[in-house]
C-alpha angles and dihedrals in degrees: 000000000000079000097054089058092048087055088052100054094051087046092237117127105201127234090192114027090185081083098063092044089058087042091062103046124102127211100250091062079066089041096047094047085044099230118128085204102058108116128241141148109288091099104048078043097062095041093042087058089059096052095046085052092048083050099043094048094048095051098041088046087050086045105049106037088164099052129101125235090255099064088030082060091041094052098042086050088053085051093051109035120124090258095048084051092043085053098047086044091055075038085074102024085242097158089068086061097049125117103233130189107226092258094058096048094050095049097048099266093153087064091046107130092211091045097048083047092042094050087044102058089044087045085062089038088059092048098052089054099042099046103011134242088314099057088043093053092041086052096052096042095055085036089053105030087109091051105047083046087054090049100046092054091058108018106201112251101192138005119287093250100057085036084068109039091054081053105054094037087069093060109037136013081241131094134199124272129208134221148176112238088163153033130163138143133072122297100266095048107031123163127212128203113193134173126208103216118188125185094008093305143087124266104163151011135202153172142213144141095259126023103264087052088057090045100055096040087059093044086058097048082054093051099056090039088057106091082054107044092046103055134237088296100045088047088048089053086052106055086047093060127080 
């Protein structure tokens, strides 16, 4: 039933339901039982992350015809970063229809930030086997149409983390610095939580699944925290600069 309404609000009926189930069920529900088969999300996950990146690219090459592969590359990165994800998937309230060991749950894994981005990649996963690349782009461009308006509106002209270091640099002699505060996951799927700290305090945090994804992730929560970190003044600075 609590799947049904989740169906309803992405707009996907389900042929096979067993798809979305799978696709709602974290890790920990196979650990806690101790079976290895169990299954759980990782796989739609990995393929959903494919197909976002097909839909994405498509999309961002039709809707900037004058741009060259470098900031196609940079924007479709933006769109498809771990936070962009975190905020479609509260979009959707999708951590209330997740599938938690008791650990998990306990420990606020419906909050989680990789496991909202994680259920959403295998949610869109799910779709595309269930309905076909048509279903799984319609799904994403309805999902992102926020954030390709956003983006459109202020194409980014550099990364976040030069971005914020020119910003900063306007305002003080000092830049930001960056720092691992985390690591955990296998090998092959390690996660990396970093903070950009500037004048001895922290600005920004961020996750990814390498070091530069975590970087740049932080650098863009700093970005958007600016205006209020620095102050009516400093905000004011900014919005005067290029």
């Amino acid at each position: 039933m609590q799947l049904q309404k989740l169906q309803t609000i992405i707009s996907h009926e389900f042929k096979h339901p067993e798809l979305l189930s799978e696709a709602m069920t974290h890790p920990s529900i196979a650990h806690e039982r101790g079976g290895e088969n169990g299954r759980h999300n990782q796989r739609l996950e990995f393929l959903g992350d494919a197909v976002l990146q097909l839909v994405l690219t498509d999309r961002v090459f039709k809707l900037y015809t004058d741009l060259p592969e470098g900031k196609l590359t940079q924007i479709r990165a933006h769109l498809a970063n771990r936070h962009t994800l975190f905020r479609r998937a509260q979009a959707i309230e999708l951590g209330r229809y997740l599938l938690l060991g008791k650990g998990e749950e306990a420990s606020g894994g419906r909050e989680r930030l990789s496991n909202l981005a994680d259920a959403y990649e295998a949610l869109l996963g799910a779709i595309y086997l269930d309905g076909g690349v048509r279903a799984a782009r319609k799904f994403v461009l309805a999902q992102f149409a926020e954030e390709f308006a956003n983006i459109k509106q202020s194409t980014p002209r550099q990364n976040p983390k030069g971005r914020l270091q020119e910003l900063l640099q306007a305002h003080s002699a000092n830049g930001p610095s960056y720092r691992v505060v985390l690591e955990s996951g296998p090998d092959h799927r390690t996660y990396f939580e970093m903070v950009v700290e500037w004048e001895g305090r922290e600005i920004g945090r961020g996750n990814g699944s390498s070091k530069k994804q975590a970087e740049t992730a932080a650098a863009e929560a700093a970005l958007a925290a600016l205006p209020d970190l620095l102050g009516p003044s400093g905000a004011a600075a900014l919005r005067s600069l290029p």
